[in-house]
Structure formats: C-alpha cells, structure tokens
C-alpha positions in Angstrom: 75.1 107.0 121.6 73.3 106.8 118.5 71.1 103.9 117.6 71.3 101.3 115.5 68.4 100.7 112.8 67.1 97.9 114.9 68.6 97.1 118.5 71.7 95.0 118.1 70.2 91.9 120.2 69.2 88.8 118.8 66.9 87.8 121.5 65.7 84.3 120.3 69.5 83.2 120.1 72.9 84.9 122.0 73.5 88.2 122.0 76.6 89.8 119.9 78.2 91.3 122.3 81.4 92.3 121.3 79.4 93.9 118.4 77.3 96.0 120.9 80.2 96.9 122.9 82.4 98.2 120.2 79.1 100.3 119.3 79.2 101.6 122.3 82.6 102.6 122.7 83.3 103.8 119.7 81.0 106.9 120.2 83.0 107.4 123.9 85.5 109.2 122.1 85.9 112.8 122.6 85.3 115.0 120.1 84.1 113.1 117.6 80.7 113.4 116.1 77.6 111.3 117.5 77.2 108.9 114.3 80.9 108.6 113.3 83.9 106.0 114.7 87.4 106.9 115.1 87.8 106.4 110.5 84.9 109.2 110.5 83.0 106.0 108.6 79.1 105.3 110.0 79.4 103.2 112.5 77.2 99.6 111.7 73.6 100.2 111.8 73.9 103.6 113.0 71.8 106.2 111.1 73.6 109.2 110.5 71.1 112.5 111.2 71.9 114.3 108.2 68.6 115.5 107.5 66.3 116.0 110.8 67.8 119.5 112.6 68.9 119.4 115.8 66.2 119.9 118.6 66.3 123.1 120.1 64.4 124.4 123.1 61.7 126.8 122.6 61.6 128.3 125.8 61.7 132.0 125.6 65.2 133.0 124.8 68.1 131.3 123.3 69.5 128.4 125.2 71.1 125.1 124.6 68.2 122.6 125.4 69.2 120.3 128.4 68.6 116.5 129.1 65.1 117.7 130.4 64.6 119.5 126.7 66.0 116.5 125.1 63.7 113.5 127.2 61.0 115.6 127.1 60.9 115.6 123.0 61.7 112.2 122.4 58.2 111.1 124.2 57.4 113.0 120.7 59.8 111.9 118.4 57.4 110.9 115.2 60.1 107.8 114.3 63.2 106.6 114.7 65.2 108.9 112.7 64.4 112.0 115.4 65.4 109.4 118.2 68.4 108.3 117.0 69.3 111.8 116.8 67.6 113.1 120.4 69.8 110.0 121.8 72.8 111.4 119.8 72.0 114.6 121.8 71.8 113.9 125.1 74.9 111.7 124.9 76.5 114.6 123.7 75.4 116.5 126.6 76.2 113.6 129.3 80.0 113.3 128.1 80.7 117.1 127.7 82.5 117.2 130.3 85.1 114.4 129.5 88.6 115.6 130.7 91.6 114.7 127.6 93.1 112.3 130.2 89.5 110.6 130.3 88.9 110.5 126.7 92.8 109.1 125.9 91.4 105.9 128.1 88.2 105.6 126.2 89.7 105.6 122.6 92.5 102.5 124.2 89.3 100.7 125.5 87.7 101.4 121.6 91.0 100.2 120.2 91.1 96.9 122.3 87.5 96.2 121.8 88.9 96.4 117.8 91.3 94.0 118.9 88.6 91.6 120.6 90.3 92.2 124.1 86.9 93.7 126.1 88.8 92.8 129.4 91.4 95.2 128.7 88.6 97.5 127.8 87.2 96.8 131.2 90.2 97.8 133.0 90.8 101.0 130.8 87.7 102.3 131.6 87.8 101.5 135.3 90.6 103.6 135.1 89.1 106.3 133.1 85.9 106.1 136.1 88.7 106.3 138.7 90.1 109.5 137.2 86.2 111.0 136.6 84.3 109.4 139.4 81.4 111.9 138.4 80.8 111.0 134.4 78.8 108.5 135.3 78.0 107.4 131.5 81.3 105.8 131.7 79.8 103.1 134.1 77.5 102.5 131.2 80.5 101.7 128.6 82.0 100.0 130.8 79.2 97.6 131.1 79.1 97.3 127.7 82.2 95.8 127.8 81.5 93.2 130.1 79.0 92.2 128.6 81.5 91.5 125.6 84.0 90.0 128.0 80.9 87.7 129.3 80.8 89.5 133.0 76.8 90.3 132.8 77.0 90.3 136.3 79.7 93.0 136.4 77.4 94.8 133.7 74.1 94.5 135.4 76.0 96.1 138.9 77.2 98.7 136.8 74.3 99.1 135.0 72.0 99.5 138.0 74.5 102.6 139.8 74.2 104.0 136.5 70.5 104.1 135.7 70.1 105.5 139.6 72.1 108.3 138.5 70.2 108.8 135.0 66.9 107.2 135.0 65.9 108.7 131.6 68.6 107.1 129.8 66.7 104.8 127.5 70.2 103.5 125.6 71.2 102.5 129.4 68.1 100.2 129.7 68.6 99.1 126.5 71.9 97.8 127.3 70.3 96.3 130.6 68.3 94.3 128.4 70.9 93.0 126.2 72.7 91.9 130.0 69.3 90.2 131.3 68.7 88.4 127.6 72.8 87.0 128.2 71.9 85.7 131.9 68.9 83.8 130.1 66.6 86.2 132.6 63.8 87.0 130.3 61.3 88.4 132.6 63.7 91.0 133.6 65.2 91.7 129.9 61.4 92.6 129.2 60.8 94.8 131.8 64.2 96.5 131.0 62.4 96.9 127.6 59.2 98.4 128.6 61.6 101.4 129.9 63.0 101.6 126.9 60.0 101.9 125.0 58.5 104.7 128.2 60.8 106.6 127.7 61.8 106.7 123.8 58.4 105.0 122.4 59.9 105.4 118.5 62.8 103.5 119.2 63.5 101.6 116.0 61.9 98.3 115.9 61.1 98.6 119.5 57.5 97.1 119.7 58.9 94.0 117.5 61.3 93.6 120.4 59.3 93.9 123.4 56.9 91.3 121.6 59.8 89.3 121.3 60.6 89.4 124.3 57.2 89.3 125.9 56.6 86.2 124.1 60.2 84.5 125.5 59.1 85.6 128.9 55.7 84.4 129.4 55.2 82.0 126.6 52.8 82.5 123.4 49.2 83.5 124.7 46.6 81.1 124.7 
C-alpha cells in the first residue's frame, strides 16, 4: 500500500477511519498499479513514484528482489518518496498471489467502503480470507475496515495474527496505531509507532507523529 504524504491519523482528535480504510482497500485490487484506485486517479495523499526507479537487488545475477531485498533498503531509504515506493513494492509482492475469485471480493469490499458500508466490507473480505486462508495481507484490509466500521477490537485481533505472520510490515503497524489511538490506548498506539519508525525510519512525517504521540502518552516533559 502506498503511503500517504503524512499518516492519515489525527492523533490529538478521532481518527478518519473510513478515510484510512478506503485507502487501504482501494490498493487490494488486483492488477491495478500501487498508487492508483479503481478511476486510475491518485488516490488522496498518496505520492505517485513516478520519478525514483524501482529498487532492484544487486545480488550477483538478475533476480526480482524479495521482501528481504525490499525491508532491507528501506532501513535506507533517504526520504519518503523511496518509502512510499519500497512500501508500494513489497505490497506488490505480498498480494501476487491473489486468485481472480479473491480479488472480485476485494474490489466489492472497495466499492462498499465507497458507499460508507465497512461492515459489508468486513464480511466481503472474511470471505475473500476464507477462500485464501494463506494471503495473510487480507487480515490486514480487513482490519482496516473495522476500524471504519468502529470494531478496533476486531482490528487489533486481526491485526496482531497478521503482524505474527509479517513482522516487517511497517504499513501493518501503522494501521495498529491508528486501532490503539481509536481505543483511546496511547501507550500502546506509540509503541505501535516506534515499529513503524524501526522498520521504515523515513516514513513521511513519522518523527512529528511519534512525538505526538509520545507526548499524549506520557504527558509533556518536565
């Protein structure tokens, strides 16, 4: 999933959910490129990598870099343009094996998000996990979605059976963060954050966020 230009929280008040969730969603759908929604349009706040290249491995020989390759450059990603487009990478790599039947239930749960309905888009991609038990990103939209739908608790379960699966995912602690901030759990949404930052430290405004945070946690230092 590719990243917006600042994360799509607003820590100090209510998250936007259903904003976040759409986001998410949107880029579920097969075949369509990492920075695009179903019009082809930008989707909001996402920067398009038109002009960084793609990372490649340099390993002797010609190879597709894996998720390894991938995690392994955005430690070094000089700013947020190169990790918006890593991100865009591995997610590429961690839905390539979405089956047509999979991908028809991810563009209904992108249409009912459109339409507001992220209950519906629950349920749509349950039954998109229940057809693909093993694309385990999926647990990750679908706690997107409940998050929209208010289920943070639904989310976070997700969430965590999902991040034991892929531990270097920093979009899936990122959305952890936005579940923590809308159970009014500060302490954990900033230790969500601090993976975030470990594992992609130029994520677009992310040491703004963890001060944020830090500060909502533990109070202003004396």
């Amino acid at each position: 999933m590719p990243l917006p230009r600042g994360p799509l929280f607003r820590f100090k008040n209510a998250p936007a959910p259903c904003a976040w969730a759409r986001f998410c969603l949107y880029i579920a759908l097969a075949g369509l490129p990492a920075a695009t929604a179903a019009t082809g349009a930008p989707l909001p706040h996402a920067a398009a990598p038109s002009s960084p290249t793609p990372f490649r491995a340099r390993a002797t020989g010609d190879h597709a870099p894996t998720l390894a390759d991938l995690s392994a450059a955005l430690l070094h990603a000089v700013d947020g343009t190169r990790t918006r487009l890593l991100v865009a990478q591995m997610d590429t790599l961690r839905r390539a094996k979405t089956a047509p039947a999979t991908a028809l239930l991810q563009r209904r749960a992108a249409r009912d998000m459109e339409a507001q309905q992220p209950d519906s888009a629950v349920e749509d991609l349950g039954d998109a996990m229940a057809l693909q038990p093993d694309l385990t990103i999926l647990r990750r939209d679908r706690a997107a979605a409940a998050i929209a739908g208010g289920h943070d608790n639904d989310a976070i379960t997700d969430l965590g059976l999902y991040l034991q699966a892929e531990p270097d995912d920093p979009q899936g602690w990122a959305i952890l963060t936005q579940a923590e901030v809308a159970r009014k759990d500060m302490r954990a949404a900033f230790r969500a954050w601090q993976r975030v930052l470990a594992l992609a430290p130029q994520w677009p405004d992310g040491t703004k966020q963890r001060e944020s945070l830090r500060m909502q946690a533990f109070g202003r230092p004396t």
